[in-house]
C-alpha positions as CSV (number, residue, x, y, z in Angstrom):
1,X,-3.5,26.8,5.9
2,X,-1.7,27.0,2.0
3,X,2.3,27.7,3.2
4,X,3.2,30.4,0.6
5,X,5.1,29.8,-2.6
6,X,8.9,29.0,-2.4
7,X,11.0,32.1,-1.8
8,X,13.8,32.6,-5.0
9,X,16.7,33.0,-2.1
10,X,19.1,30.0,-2.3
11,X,18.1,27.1,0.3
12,X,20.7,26.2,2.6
13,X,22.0,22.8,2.0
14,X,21.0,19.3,0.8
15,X,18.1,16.8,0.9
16,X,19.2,13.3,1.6
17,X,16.2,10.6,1.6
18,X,16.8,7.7,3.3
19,X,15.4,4.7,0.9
20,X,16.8,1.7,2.4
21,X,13.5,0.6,3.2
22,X,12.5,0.5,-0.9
23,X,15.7,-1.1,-1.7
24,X,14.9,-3.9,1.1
25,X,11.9,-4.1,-0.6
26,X,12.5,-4.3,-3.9
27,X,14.7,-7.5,-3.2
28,X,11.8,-9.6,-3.1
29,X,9.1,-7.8,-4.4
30,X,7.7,-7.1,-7.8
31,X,4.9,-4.3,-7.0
32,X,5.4,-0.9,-5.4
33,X,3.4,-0.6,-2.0
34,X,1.2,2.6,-1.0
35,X,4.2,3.6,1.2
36,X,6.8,3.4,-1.4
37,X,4.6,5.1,-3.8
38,X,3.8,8.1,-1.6
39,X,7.4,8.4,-0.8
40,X,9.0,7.8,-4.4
41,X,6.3,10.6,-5.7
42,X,7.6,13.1,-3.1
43,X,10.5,12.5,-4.0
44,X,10.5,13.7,-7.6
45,X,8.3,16.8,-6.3
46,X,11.3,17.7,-4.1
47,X,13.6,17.4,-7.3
48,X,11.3,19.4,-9.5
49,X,11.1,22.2,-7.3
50,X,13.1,25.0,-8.6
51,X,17.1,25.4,-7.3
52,X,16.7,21.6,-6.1
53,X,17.3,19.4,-9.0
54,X,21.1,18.6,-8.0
55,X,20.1,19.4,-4.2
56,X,19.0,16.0,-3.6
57,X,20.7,12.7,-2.5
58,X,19.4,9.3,-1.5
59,X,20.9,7.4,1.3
60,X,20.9,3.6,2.7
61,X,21.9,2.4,5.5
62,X,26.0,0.3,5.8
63,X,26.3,-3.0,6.5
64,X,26.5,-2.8,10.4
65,X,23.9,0.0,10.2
66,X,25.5,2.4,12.5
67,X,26.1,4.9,9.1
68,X,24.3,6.4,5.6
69,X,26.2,5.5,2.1
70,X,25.4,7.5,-1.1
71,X,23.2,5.5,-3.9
72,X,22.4,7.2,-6.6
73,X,19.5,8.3,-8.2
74,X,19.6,6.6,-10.7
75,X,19.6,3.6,-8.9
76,X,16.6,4.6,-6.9
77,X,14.5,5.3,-10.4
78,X,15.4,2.1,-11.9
79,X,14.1,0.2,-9.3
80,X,11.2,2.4,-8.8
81,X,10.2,1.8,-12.6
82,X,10.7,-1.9,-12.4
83,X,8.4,-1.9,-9.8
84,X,5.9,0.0,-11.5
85,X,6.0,-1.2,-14.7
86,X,6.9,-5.0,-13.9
87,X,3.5,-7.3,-15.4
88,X,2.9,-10.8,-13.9
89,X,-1.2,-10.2,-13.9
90,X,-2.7,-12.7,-12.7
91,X,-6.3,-13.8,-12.1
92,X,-8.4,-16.1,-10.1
93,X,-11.7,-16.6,-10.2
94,X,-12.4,-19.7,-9.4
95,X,-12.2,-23.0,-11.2
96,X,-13.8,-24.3,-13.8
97,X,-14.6,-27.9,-12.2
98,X,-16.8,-26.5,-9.9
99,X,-18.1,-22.6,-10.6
100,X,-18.7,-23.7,-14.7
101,X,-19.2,-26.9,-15.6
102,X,-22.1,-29.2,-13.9
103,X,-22.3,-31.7,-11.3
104,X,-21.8,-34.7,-13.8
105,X,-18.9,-33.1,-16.1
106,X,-16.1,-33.3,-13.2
107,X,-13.6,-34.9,-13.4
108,X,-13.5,-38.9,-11.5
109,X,-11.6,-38.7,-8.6
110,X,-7.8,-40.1,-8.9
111,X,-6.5,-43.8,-7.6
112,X,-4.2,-42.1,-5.3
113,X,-7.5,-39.9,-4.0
114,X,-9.7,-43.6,-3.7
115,X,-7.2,-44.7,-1.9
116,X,-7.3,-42.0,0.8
117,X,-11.1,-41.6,0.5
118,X,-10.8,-45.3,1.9
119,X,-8.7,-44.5,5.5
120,X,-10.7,-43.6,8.9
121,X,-11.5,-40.2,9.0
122,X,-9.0,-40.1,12.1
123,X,-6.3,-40.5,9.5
124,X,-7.7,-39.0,6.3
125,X,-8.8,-35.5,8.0
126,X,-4.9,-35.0,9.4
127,X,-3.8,-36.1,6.7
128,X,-5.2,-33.8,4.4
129,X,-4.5,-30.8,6.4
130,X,-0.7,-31.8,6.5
131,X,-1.4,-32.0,2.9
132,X,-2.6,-28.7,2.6
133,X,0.0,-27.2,4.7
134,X,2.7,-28.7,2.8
135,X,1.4,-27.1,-0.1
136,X,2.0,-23.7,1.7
137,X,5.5,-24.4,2.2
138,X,6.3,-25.4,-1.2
139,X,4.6,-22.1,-2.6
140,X,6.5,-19.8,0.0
141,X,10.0,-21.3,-0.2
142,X,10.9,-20.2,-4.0
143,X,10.2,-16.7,-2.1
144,X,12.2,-17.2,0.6
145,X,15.1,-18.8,-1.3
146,X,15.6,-16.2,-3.5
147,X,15.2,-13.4,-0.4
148,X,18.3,-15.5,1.0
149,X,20.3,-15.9,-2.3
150,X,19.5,-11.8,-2.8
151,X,20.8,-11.0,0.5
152,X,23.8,-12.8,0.5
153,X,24.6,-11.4,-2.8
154,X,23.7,-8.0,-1.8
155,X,26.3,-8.3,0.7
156,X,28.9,-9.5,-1.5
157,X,28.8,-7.1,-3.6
158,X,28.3,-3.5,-1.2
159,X,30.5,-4.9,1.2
160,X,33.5,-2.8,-0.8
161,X,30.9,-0.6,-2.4
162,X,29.4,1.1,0.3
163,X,33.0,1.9,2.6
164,X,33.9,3.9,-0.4
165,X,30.7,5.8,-0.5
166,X,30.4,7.6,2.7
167,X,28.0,9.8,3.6
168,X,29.2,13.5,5.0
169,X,27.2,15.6,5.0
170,X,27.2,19.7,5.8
171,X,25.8,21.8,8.5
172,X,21.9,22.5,8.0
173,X,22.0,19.6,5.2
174,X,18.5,17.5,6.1
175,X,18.0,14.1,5.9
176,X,14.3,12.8,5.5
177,X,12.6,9.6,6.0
178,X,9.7,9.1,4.0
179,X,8.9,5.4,4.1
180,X,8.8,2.6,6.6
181,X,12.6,2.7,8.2
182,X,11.8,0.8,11.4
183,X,13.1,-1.9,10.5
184,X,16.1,-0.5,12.0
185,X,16.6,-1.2,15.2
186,X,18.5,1.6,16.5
187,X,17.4,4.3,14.0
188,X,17.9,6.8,16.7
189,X,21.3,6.5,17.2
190,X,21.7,6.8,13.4
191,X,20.1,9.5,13.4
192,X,22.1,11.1,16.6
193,X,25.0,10.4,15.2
194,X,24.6,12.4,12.3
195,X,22.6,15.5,14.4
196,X,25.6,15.5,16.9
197,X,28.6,15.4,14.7
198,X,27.5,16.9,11.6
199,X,24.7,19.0,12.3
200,X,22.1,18.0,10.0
201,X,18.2,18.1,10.5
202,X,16.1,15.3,10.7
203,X,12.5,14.8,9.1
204,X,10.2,11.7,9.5
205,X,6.9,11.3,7.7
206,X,4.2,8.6,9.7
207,X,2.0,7.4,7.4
208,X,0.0,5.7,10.0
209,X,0.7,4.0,13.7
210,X,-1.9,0.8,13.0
211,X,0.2,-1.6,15.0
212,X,-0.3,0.9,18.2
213,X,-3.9,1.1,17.9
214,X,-5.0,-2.2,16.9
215,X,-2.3,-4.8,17.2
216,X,-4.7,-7.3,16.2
217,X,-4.5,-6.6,12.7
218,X,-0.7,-7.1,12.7
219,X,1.7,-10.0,13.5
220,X,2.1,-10.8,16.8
221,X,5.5,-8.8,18.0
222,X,5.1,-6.5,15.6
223,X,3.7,-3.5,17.5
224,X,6.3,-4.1,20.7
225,X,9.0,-3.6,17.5
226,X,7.3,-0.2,16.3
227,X,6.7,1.1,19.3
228,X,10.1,1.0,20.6
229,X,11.4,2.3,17.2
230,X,8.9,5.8,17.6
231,X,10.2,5.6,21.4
232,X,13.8,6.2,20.1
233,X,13.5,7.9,16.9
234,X,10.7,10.9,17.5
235,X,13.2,12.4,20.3
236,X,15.3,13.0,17.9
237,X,13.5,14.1,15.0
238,X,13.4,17.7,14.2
239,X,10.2,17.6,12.8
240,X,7.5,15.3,12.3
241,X,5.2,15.0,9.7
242,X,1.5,13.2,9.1
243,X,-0.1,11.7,6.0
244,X,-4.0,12.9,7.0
245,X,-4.8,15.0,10.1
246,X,-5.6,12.0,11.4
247,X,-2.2,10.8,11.7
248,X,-1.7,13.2,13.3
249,X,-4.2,13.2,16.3
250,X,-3.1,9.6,16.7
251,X,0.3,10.1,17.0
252,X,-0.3,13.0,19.4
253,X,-2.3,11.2,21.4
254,X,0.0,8.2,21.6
255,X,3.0,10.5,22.5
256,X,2.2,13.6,23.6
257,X,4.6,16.2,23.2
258,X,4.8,15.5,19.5
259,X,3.6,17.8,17.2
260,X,2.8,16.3,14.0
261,X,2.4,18.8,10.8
262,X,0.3,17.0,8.1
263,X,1.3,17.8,4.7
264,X,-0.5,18.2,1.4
265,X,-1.5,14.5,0.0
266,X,-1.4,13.9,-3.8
267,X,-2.6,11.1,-5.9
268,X,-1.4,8.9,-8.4
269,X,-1.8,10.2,-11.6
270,X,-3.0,8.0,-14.6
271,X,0.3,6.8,-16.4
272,X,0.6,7.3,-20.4
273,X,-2.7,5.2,-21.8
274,X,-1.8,2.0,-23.6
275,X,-3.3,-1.3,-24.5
276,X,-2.4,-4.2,-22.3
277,X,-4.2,-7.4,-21.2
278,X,-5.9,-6.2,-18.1
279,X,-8.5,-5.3,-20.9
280,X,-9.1,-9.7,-20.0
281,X,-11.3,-9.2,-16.7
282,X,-13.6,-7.0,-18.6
283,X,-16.2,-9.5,-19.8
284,X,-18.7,-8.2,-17.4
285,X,-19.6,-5.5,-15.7
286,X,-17.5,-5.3,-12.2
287,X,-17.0,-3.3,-9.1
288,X,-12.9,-2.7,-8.2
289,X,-11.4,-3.1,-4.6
290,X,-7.9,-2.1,-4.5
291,X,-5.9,-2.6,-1.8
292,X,-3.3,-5.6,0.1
293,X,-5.5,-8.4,1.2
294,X,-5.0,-8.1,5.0
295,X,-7.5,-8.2,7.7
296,X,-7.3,-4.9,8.3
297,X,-8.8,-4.1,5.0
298,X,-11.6,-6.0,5.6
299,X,-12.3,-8.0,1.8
300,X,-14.6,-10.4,4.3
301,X,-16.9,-7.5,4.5
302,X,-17.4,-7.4,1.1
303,X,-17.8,-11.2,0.5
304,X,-20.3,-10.8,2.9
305,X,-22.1,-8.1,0.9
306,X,-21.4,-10.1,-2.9
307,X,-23.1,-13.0,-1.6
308,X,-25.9,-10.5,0.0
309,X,-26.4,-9.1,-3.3
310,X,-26.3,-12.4,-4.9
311,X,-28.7,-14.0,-2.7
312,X,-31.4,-10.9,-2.8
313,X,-31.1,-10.7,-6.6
314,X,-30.5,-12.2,-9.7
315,X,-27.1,-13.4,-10.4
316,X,-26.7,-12.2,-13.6
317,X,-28.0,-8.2,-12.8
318,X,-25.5,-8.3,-9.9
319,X,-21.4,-6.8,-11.4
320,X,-18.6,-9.1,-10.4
321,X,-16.4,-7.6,-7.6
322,X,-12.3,-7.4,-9.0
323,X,-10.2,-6.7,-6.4
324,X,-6.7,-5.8,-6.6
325,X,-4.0,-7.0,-4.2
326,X,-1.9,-9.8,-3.5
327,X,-2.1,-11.8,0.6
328,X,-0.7,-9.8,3.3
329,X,-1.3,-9.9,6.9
330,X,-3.6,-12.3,8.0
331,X,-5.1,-13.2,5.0
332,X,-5.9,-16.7,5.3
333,X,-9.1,-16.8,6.5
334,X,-9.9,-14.3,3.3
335,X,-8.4,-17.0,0.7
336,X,-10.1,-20.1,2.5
337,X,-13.4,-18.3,2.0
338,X,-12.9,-17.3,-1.6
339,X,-11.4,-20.7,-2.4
340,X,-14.1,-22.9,-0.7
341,X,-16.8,-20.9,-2.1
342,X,-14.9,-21.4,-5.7
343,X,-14.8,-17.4,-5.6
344,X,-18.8,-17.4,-4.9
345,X,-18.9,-19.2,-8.0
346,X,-16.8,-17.1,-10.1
347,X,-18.0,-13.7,-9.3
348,X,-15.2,-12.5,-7.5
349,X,-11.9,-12.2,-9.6
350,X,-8.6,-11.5,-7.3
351,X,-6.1,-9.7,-10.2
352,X,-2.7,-10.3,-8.5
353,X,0.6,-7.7,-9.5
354,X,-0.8,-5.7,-12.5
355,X,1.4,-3.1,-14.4
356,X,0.5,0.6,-13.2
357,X,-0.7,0.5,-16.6
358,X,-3.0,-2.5,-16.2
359,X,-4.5,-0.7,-12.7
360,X,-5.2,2.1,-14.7
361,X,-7.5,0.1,-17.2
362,X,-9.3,-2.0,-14.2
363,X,-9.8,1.8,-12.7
364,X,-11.3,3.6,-16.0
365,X,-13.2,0.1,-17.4
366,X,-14.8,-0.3,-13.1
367,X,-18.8,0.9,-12.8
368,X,-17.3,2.4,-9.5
369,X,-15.2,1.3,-6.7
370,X,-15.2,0.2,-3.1
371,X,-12.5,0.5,-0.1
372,X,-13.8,-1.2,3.1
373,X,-10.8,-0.9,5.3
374,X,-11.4,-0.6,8.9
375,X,-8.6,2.1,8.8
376,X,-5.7,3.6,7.0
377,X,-3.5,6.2,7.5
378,X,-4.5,8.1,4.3
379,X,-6.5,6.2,1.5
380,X,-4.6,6.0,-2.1
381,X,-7.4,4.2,-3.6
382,X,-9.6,6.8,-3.0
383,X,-7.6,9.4,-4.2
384,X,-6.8,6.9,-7.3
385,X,-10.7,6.8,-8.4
386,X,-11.4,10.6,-7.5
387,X,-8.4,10.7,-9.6
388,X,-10.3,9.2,-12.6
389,X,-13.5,10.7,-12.7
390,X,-14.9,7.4,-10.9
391,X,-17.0,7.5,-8.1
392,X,-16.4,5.9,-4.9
393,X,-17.7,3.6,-1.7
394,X,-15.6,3.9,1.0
395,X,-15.5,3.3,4.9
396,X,-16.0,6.0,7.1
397,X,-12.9,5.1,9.6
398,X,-9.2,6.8,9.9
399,X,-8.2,9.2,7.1
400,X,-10.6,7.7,4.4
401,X,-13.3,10.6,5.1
402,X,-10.0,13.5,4.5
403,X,-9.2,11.5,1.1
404,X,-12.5,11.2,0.2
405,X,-12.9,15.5,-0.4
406,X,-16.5,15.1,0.5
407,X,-16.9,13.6,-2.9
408,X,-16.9,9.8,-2.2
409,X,-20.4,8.3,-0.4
410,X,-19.2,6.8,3.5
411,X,-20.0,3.6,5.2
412,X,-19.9,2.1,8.3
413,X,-17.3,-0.8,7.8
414,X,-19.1,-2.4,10.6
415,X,-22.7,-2.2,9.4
416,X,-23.6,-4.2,6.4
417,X,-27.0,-3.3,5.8
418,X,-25.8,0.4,5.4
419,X,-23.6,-0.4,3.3
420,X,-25.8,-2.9,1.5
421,X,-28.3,0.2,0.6
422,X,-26.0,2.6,-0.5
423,X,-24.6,-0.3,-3.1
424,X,-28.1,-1.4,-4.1
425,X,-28.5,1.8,-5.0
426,X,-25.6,2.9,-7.3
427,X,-26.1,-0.7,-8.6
428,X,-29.4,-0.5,-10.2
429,X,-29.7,3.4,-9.8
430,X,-27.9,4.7,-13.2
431,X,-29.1,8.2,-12.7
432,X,-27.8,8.2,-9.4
433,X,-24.4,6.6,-10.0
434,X,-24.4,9.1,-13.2
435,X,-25.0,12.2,-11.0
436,X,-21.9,10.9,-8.8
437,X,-19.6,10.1,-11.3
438,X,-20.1,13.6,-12.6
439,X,-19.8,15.5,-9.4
440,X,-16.3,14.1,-8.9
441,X,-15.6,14.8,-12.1
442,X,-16.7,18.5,-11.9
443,X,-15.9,19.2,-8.7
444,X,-12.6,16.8,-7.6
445,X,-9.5,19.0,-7.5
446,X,-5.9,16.8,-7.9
447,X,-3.5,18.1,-5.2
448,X,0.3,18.1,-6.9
449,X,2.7,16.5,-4.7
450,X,4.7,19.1,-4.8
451,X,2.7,20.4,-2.4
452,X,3.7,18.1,0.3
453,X,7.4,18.9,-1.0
454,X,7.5,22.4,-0.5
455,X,5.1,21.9,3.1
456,X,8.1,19.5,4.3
457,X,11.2,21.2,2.7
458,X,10.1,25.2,3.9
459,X,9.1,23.5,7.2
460,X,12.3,21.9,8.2
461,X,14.4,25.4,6.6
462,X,12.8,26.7,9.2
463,X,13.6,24.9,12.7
464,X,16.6,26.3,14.4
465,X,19.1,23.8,15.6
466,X,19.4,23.4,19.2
């Protein structure tokens, strides 16, 4: 049901969002996730709203964790616009060596590979595998080198910073956490603390609880972690709130007693239009996937289909499939596939950490897009092509159906021959993908984020302190 428009009384006290979470993760990453960009968008809605521009704070957590310390806004935009804004595109799709050139234009092998060619294969299989996993190492050390060096220099230099910041705030101020803040492991006593002494409310949004429902998807420990972190913290939250109505049910479900209100879901608006060099991957025609390459995403399932399509037709009347990620979560077996099939001969290209910008020219330059997750919480990239006038393929599992607006055409991520018609058709059906692509653009309706602003801000106003 619409909650009405904001009433012109003052609002009693201040919005504090806890953002340790981005800050944690913009040490070591260059791209904004889905979770930071749902919470950095609400964000700005909550400052936009009238009376609230110098109503709102931002918090992280001290050095032992027990406490909040101020940061300030700015800080919180400039990272959040390095994220966004930060370009190091790149793309892979394949080699040249083996998915363009012909059998007798590769390269001869070199001495130091005759040599090894030369050993039993009880040496010479080992051996390359070490090799192989060696190679791993060296790629994820600079990463985790620079996580260290971050850290300790973090440290260093809020160790003085944040005991003179302190956070106090007033009776009936609210704090609210928006991203992913278990990673704490006693966030409920935070919390407490803060309820207790200084009589503050206390707002969580759950985006999704994935490691509860299928802990295979996730790595191994992870969902023991998470659910002791919602065993501690939803107690003493004052109010929760849900990404999809979905969420919601599956929270319920998994701790009853907890009633989850779902608020208002947005979408990423295009940024300013400008040239860049994503405008590179447009050679041919191309399907876009957007989304972290994790199992749960399920980027096998459409490998499976490309090389479907490829096999039942001609190569050349069959788009290339773009997707846009970079590895997460069990990913591997994904990359060995792509890799050893020399990314089914070049036409899959994997565009790693574009500009907002450069995602918004793959979006407008795709013939459509796909999202074959076996489940999320909401579904940005849904939203993101609705968003754009483009239509869109997308699973029929979690919240995908509620971000879809009855506008995008469902699969079952389990079923590839439905899926395989329902491609075939916008494929080589241009009346039909025509007739789609302007139904969501007639018919779509963008949903402001201050929507889920106002749903969260009026909703916690309203709980009475115990």
């Amino acid at each position: 049901m619409p909650v009405p428009p904001l009433s012109p009384a003052p609002l009693p006290g201040h919005v504090w969002f806890d953002v340790e979470d981005l800050l944690e993760y913009g040490r070591t990453n260059t791209r904004p996730s889905g979770i930071q960009r749902v919470a950095f968008e609400i964000q700005c809605a909550m400052r936009a709203l009238p009376g609230m521009a110098h109503r709102v704070g931002f918090l992280r957590h001290s050095l032992d964790g027990r406490r909040f310390v101020i940061v300030s806004g700015e800080e919180v935009d400039g990272l959040y616009r390095r994220l966004t804004t930060y370009s190091g595109l790149r793309k892979d799709q394949g080699s040249r060596e083996t998915g363009h050139a012909g059998a007798g234009e590769r390269a001869a092998p070199s001495l130091f590979r005759r040599l090894v060619l030369q050993l039993p294969a009880a040496v010479r299989v080992p051996l390359g595998q070490l090799a192989v996993h060696q190679r791993a190492v060296l790629r994820d050390m600079p990463p985790l080198v620079r996580g260290v060096l971050s850290v300790v220099r973090q440290a260093r230099r809020q160790d003085a910073g944040r005991v003179r910041r302190p956070f106090l705030p007033a009776p009936n101020d609210i704090i609210l956490a928006l991203g992913a803040p278990w990673a704490h492991p006693d966030y409920g006593a935070l919390i407490t603390h803060y309820r207790h002494h200084h009589g503050v409310k206390f707002g969580l949004l759950v985006h999704d609880i994935i490691p509860l429902l299928y802990p295979e998807w996730c790595p191994a420990g992870l969902p023991r972690v998470f659910r002791r972190w919602l065993t501690s913290t939803l107690p003493v939250t004052d109010q929760v709130f849900s990404v999809s109505t979905a969420t919601r049910h599956d929270l319920e479900k998994q701790f009853p007693g907890v009633a989850a209100q779902p608020v208002r879901m947005g979408a990423m608006s295009p940024p300013d239009r400008k040239a860049d060099d994503a405008a590179s991957v447009m050679d041919h025609p191309y399907v876009l996937s957007v989304g972290t390459l994790e199992v749960r995403k399920n980027h096998v399932f459409l490998f499976r289909l490309w090389r479907r399509l490829l096999s039942e037709h001609r190569p050349e009347d069959i788009p290339h499939l773009v997707l846009v990620g970079s590895p997460g979560w069990l990913a591997e077996d994904l990359m060995g596939q792509l890799r050893n099939s020399n990314f089914l001969e070049g036409h899959i290209t994997l565009i790693l950490r574009p500009s907002d910008a450069q995602l918004d020219t793959l979006y407008r330059h795709a013939l459509f897009t796909i999202v074959p997750s076996f489940y999320e919480g909401w579904g940005l990239p849904v939203s993101e092509s609705l968003t754009r006038g483009k239509a869109c393929l997308s699973s029929d599992r979690g919240a995908l159906v509620e971000a879809g607006q009855g506008l995008a055409v469902h699969f079952d991520p389990d079923n590839l021959n439905d899926v395989l018609e329902k491609i075939t058709r916008l494929i080589f059906g241009a009346e039909t993908l025509g007739e789609l692509t302007k139904r969501v653009e007639r018919d779509f309706r963008e949903t402001p984020w201050s929507f889920a602003a106002q749903d969260m801000l009026q909703m916690l106003c309203a709980v009475k302190q115990p």
